[in-house]
N, CA, C and O of each residue as an XYZ file, in Angstrom:
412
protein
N     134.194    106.931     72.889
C     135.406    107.719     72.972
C     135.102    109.118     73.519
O     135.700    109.528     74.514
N     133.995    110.006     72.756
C     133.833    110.897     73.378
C     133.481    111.249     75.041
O     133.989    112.124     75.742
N     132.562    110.372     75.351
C     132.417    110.090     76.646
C     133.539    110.270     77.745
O     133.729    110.983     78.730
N     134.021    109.511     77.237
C     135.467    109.320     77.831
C     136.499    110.914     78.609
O     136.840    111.317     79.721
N     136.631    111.346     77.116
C     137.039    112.856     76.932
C     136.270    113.695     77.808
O     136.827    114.409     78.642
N     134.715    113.642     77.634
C     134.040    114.343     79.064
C     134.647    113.769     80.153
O     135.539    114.394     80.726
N     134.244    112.465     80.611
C     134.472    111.906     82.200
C     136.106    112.702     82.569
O     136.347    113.187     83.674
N     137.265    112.702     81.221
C     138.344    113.361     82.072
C     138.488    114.431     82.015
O     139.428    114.924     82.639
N     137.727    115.151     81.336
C     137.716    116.751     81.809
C     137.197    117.131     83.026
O     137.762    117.884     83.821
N     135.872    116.490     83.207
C     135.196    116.932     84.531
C     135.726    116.001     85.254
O     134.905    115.914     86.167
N     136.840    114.966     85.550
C     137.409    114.939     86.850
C     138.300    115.499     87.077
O     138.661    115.548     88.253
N     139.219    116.319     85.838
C     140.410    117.489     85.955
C     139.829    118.353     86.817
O     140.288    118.589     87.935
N     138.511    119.006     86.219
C     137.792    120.136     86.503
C     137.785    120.262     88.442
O     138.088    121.219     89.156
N     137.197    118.546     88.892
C     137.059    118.037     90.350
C     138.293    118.608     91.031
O     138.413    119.551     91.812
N     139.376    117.571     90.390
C     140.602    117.929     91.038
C     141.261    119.306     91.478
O     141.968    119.594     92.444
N     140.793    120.013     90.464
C     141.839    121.592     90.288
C     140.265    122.004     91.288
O     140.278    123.176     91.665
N     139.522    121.533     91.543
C     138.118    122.534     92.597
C     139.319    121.912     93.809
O     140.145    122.621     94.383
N     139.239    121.223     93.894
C     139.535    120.274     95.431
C     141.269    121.620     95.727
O     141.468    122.424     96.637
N     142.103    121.282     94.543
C     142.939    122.298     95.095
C     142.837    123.967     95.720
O     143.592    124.673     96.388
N     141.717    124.113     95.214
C     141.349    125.355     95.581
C     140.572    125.112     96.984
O     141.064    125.466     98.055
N     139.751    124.697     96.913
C     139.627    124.239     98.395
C     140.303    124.146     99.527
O     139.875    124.646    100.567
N     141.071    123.704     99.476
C     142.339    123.563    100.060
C     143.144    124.923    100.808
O     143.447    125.215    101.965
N     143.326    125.676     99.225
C     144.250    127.088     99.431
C     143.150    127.829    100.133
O     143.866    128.646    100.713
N     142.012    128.117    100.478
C     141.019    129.024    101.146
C     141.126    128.281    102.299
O     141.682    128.824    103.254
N     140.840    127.500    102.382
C     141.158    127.050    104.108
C     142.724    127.374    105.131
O     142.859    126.845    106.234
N     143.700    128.229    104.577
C     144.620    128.628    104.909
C     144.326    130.149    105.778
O     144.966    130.597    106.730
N     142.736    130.934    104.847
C     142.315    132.193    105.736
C     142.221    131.641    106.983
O     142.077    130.549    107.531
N     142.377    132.985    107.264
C     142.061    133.449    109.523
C     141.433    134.674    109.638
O     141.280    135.562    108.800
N     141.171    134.616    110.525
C     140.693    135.754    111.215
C     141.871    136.179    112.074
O     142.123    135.395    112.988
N     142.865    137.555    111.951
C     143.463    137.655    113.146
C     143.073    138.529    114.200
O     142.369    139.530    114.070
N     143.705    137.976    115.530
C     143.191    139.229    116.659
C     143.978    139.586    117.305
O     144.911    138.918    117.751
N     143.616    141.414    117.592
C     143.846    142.267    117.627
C     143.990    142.452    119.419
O     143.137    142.151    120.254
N     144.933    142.859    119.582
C     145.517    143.630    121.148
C     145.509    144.967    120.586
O     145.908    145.189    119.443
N     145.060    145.866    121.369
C     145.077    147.209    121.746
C     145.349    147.771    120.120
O     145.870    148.883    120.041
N     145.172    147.384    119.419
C     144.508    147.907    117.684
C     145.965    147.509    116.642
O     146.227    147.985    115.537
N     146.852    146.352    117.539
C     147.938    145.618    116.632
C     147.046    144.471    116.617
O     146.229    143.976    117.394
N     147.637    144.148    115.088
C     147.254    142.737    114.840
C     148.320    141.631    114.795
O     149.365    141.815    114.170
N     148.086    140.552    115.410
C     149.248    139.878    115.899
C     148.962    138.331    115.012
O     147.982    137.591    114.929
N     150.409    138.298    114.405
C     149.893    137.391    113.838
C     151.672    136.630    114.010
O     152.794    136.986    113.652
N     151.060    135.356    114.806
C     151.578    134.374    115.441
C     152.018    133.260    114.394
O     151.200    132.408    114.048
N     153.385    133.272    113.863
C     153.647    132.282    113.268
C     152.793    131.842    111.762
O     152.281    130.855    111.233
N     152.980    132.963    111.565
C     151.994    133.490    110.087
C     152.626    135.233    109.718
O     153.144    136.060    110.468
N     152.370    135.270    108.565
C     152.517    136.739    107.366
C     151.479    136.826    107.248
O     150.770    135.873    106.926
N     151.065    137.959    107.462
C     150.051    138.265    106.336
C     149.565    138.570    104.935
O     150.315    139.462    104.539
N     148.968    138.375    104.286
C     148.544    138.221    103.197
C     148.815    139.496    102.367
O     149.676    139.633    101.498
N     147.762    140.556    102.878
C     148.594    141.750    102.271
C     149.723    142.641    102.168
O     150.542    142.525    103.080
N     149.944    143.424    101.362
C     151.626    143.870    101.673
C     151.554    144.782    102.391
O     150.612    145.571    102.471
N     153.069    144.784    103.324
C     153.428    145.650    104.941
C     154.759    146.003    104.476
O     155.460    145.449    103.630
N     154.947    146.915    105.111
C     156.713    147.557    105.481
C     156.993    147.431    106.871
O     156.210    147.924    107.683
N     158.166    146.742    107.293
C     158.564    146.392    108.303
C     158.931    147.565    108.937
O     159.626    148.260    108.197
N     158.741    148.020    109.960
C     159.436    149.220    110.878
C     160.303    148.887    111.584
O     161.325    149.565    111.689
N     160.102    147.685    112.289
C     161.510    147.577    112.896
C     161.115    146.090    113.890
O     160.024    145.525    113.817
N     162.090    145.707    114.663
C     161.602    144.524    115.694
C     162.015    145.038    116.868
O     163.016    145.736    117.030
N     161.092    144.625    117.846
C     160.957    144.338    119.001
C     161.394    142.994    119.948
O     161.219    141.850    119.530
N     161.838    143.213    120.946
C     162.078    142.112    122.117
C     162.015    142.431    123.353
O     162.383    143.466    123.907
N     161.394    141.228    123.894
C     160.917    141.254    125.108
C     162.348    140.488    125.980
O     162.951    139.440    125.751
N     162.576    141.809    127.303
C     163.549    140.497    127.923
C     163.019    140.250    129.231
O     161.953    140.645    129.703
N     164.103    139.388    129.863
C     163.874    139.539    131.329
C     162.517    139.172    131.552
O     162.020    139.979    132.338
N     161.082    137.632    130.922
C     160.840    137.112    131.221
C     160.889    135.632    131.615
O     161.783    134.886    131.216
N     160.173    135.352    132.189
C     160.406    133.995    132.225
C     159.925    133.049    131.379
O     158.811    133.065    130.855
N     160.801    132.194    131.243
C     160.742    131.151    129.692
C     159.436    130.476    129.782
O     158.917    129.845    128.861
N     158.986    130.636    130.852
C     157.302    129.954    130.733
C     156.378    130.666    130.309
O     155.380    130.154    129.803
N     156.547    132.151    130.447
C     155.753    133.154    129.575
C     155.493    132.720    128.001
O     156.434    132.565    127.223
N     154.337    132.571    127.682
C     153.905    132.678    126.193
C     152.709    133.385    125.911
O     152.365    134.475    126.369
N     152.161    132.713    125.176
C     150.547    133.655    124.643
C     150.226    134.832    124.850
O     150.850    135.772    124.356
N     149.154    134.975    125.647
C     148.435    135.920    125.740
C     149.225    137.094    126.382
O     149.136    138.254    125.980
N     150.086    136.648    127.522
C     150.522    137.720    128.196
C     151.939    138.255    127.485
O     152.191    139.437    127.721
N     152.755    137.641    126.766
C     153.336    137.781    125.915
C     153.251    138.935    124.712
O     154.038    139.855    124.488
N     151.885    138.526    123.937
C     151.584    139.411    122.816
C     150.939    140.337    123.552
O     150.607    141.063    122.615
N     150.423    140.972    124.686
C     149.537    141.914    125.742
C     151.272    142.703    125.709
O     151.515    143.806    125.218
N     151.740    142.274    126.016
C     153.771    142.777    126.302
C     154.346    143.183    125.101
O     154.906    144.276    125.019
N     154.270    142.460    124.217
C     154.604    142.681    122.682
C     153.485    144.281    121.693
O     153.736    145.455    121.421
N     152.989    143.894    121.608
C     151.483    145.180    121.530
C     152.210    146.100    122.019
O     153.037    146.800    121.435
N     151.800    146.106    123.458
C     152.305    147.494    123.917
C     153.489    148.480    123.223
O     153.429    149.588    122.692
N     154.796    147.367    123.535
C     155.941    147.888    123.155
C     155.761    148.533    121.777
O     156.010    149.697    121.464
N     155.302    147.592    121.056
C     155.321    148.059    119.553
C     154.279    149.434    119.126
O     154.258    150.085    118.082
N     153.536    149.555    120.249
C     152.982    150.549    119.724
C     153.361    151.838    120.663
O     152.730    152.891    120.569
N     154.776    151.604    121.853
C     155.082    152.881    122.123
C     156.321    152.929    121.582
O     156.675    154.008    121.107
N     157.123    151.928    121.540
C     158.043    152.039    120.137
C     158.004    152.812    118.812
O     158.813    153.585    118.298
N     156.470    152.230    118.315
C     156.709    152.660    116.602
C     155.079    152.779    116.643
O     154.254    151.876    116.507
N     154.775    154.832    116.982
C     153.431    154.867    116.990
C     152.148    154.614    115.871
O     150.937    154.760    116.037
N     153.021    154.119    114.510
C     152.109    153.966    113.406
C     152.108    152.795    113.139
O     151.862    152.551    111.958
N     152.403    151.442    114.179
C     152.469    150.202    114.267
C     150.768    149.655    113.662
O     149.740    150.311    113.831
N     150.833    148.698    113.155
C     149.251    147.930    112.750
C     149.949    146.944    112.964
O     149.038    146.251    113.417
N     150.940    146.207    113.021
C     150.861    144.664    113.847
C     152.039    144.388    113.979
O     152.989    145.172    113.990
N     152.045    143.188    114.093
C     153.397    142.652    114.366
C     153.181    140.454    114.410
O     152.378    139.537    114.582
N     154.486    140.765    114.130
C     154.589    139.114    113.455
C     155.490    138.436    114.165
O     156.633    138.880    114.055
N     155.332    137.334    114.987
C     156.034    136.811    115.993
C     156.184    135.020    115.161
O     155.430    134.053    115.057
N     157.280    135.276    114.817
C     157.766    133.904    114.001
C     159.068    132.981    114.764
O     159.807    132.160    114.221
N     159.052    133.552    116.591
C     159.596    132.628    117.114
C     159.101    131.661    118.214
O     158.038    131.817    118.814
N     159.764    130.888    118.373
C     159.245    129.622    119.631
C     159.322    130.345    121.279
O     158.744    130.040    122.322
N     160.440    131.564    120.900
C     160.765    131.803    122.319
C     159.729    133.050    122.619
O     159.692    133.503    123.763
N     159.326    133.314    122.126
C     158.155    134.855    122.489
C     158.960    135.976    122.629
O     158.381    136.920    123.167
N     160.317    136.200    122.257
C     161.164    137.414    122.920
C     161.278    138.847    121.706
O     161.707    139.993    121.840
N     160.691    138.134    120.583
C     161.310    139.022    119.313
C     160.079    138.975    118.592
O     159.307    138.021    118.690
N     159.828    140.155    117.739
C     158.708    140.362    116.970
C     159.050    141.062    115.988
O     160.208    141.464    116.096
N     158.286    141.527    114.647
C     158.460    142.415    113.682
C     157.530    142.888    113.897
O     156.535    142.215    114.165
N     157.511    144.416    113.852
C     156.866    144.886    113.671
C     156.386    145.793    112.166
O     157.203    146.136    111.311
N     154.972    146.053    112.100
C     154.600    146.210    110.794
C     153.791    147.389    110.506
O     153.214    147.878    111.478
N     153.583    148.106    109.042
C     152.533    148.966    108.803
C     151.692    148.251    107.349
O     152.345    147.588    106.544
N     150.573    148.431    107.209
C     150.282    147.983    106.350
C     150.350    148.885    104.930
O     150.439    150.103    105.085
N     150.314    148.387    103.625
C     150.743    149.702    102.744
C     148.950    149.578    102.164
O     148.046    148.764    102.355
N     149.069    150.671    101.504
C     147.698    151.355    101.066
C     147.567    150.725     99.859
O     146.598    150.964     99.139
């Protein structure tokens, strides 16, 4: 009987490791344009105050990635000069939040 009572503790113990496992594999590394951090269809982890959003117009709908957030960056940091990133949570690349991080 006792036996027993061990074997299901230490496979509780397994299970609740394995969930944690799991939740750490959700970190990133994000990267940085011109000293915003851009974080693509993701929040970040620590807490921010939103300053305001940004949009990009008048490209073309094939524009995405790189040249996009290179476009996005900029704005946001002659927009809102105490910008640290910005959070792009759409499909179309046109709109962003921008962010500060709090202390």
């Amino acid at each position: 009987m006792n036996k027993k009572i061990v074997f299901g503790i230490l496979a509780l113990g397994l299970v609740a490791l394995s969930f944690r496992i799991a939740i750490d594999r959700t970190n990133a590394t994000v990267e940085q344009i011109n000293g915003i951090s851009v974080f693509a269809f993701a929040k970040p982890t620590a807490k921010y105050d939103i300053l305001g959003t940004i949009k990009i117009k008048g490209i073309v709908k094939s524009e995405r990635g790189g040249h996009m957030t290179k476009l996005m960056a900029e704005k946001a940091k002659a927009e809102f000069p105490s910008a640290e990133g910005i959070i792009v949570a759409t499909e179309d690349w046109e709109r962003a939040e921008v962010i500060r991080f709090k202390d």
